[in-house]
C-alpha positions in Angstrom: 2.5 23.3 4.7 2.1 20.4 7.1 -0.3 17.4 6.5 -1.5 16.2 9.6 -3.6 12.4 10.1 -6.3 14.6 12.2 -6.2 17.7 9.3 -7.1 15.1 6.4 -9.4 12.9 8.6 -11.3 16.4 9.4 -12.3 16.8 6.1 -13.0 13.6 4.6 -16.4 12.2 4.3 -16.6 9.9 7.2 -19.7 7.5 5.8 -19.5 5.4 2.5 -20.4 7.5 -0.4 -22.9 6.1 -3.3 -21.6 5.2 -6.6 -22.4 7.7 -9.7 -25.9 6.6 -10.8 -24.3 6.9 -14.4 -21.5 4.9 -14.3 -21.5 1.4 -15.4 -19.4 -0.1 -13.5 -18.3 0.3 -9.4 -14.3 0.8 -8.4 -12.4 1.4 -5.5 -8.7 2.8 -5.3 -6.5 3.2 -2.1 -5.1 6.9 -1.6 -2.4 5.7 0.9 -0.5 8.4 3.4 2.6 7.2 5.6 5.1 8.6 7.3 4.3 11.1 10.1 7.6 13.6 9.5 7.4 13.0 5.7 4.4 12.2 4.3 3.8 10.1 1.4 1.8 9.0 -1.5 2.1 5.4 -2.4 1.2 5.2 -6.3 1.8 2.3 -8.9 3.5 2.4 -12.5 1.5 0.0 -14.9 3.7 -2.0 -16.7 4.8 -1.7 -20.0 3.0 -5.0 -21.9 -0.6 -3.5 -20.6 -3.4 -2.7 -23.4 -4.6 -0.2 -21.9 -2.8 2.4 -19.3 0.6 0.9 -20.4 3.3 2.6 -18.3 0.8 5.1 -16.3 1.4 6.1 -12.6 -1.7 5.1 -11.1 -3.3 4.4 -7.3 -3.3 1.0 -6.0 -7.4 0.1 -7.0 -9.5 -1.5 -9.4 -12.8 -3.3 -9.5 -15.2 -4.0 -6.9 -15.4 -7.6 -6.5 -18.9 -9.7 -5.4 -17.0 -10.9 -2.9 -15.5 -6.8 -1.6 -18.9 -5.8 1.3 -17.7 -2.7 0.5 -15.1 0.5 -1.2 -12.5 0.0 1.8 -12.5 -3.7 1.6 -11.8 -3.8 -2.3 -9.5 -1.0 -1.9 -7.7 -3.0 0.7 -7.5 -6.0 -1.3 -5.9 -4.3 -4.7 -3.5 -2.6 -2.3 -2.3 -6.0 -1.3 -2.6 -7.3 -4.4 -1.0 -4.8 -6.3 2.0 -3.3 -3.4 1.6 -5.9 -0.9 1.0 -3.7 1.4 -1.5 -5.0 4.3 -3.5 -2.3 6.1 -6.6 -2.6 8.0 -10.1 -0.8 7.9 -8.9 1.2 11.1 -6.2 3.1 8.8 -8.9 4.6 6.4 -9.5 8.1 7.5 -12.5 8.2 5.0 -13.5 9.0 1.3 -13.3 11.5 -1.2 -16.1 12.1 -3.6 -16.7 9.2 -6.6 -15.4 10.5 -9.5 -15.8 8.8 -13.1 -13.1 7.1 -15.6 -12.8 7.5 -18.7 -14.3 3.9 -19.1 -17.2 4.6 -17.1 -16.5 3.1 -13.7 -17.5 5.1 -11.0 -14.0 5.0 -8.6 -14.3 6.1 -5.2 -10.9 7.0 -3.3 -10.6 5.2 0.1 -7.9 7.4 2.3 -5.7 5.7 4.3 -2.7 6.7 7.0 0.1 4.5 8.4 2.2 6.3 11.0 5.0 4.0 9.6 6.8 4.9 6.6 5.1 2.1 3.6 7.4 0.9 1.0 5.3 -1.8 -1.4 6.6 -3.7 -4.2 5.1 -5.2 -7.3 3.0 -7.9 -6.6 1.4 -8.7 -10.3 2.6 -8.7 -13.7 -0.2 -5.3 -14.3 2.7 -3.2 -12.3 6.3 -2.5 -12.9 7.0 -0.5 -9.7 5.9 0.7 -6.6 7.3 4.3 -5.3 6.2 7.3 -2.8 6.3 10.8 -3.7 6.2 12.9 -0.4 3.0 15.0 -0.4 4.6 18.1 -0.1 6.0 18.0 -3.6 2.5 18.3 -4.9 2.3 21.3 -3.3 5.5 23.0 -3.7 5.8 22.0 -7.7 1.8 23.5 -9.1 0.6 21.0 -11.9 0.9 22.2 -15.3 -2.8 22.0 -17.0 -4.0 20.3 -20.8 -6.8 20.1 -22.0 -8.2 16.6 -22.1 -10.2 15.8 -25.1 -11.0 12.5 -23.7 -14.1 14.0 -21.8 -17.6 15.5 -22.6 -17.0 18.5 -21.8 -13.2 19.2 -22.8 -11.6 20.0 -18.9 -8.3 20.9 -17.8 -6.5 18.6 -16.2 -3.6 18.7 -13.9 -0.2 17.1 -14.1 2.8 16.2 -12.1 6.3 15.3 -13.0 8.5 13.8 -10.3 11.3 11.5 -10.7 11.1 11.0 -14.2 7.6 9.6 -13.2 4.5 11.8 -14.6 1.3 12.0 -12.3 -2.0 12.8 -14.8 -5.0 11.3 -16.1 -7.4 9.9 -13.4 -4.7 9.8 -11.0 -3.9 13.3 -11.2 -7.8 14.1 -10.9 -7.7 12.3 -7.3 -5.0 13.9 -6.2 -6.1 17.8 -7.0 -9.8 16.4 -5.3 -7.7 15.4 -2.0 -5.8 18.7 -2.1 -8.9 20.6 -2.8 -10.7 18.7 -0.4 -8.5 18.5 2.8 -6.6 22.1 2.2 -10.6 24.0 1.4 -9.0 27.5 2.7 -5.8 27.4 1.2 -6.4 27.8 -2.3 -4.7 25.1 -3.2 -4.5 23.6 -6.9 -7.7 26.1 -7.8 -6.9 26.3 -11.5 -10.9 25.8 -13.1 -11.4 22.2 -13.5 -13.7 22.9 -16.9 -12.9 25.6 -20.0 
């Protein structure tokens, strides 16, 4: 299957979308795409001193800032803060739906596509590396499912294992939502999302 800048701009919501009324906090992350005969995911590995999230593969993201006018902006700062990757607003495509942590920040995914093939580094103590995994593996290797405990109620979520790396959690959650989301008549990923 072929992943196209004009198939995942299609199917994205084009305007801002609000934050979960619920939530307590506000969070952007960057969902990054480059490379037009390869795409690829740009994703993060916390490091290993962290509290919380110690040694998780994430998305480039955090907190919306007072200073961030809005999701793209934020998500465009953490990416250079975090990868040091620069991209502009013209490279985001659009949004997914918000979706909620499991500390009660309501994240919204910014997408984003650079023609040109994006290799970041670590730019902050928080991460201990920077790496792509070509979309296509998402597709060709199906998640295996657990059940989370950590939510109200109990779902199944997906997972990933790629170069010793392991994609779950709230990352995972994004990237099913994308898949879901951009690939609607495919089928793809469909596994219920609730017991």
């Amino acid at each position: 299957m072929h992943v196209t800048k004009q198939s995942v701009r299609e199917k994205l919501l084009q305007r801002e979308p609000a934050h979960l009324e619920t939530c307590r906090g506000h969070a952007a992350v960057a969902f990054v795409i480059s490379g037009l005969s390869r795409p690829s995911l740009t994703l993060c590995v916390k490091a290993s001193h962290l509290r919380k999230h110690a040694g998780e593969v994430s998305l480039p993201g955090g907190k919306i800032e007072p200073d961030d006018y809005s999701v793209v902006k934020a998500a465009l700062r953490e990416l250079e803060e975090e990868t040091g990757l620069s991209l502009t607003e013209d490279h985001c495509l659009g949004y997914l739906s918000p979706i909620e942590s499991l500390h009660q920040l309501s994240v919204i995914p910014c997408v984003f596509w650079s023609d040109e093939v994006l290799v970041g580094a670590p730019q902050e103590q928080e991460i201990a590396r920077v790496f792509t995994i070509p979309l296509n593996e998402f597709i060709e290797q199906p998640p295996a499912f657990d059940v989370s405990r950590h939510r109200t109620p109990e779902v199944l979520m997906p997972r990933w294992r790629y170069a010793n790396e392991e994609i779950w959690g709230l990352t995972a959650l994004i990237v099913r939502d994308f898949f879901q989301t951009v690939f609607t008549d495919q089928g793809l990923l469909t596994r219920p999302s609730t017991l």
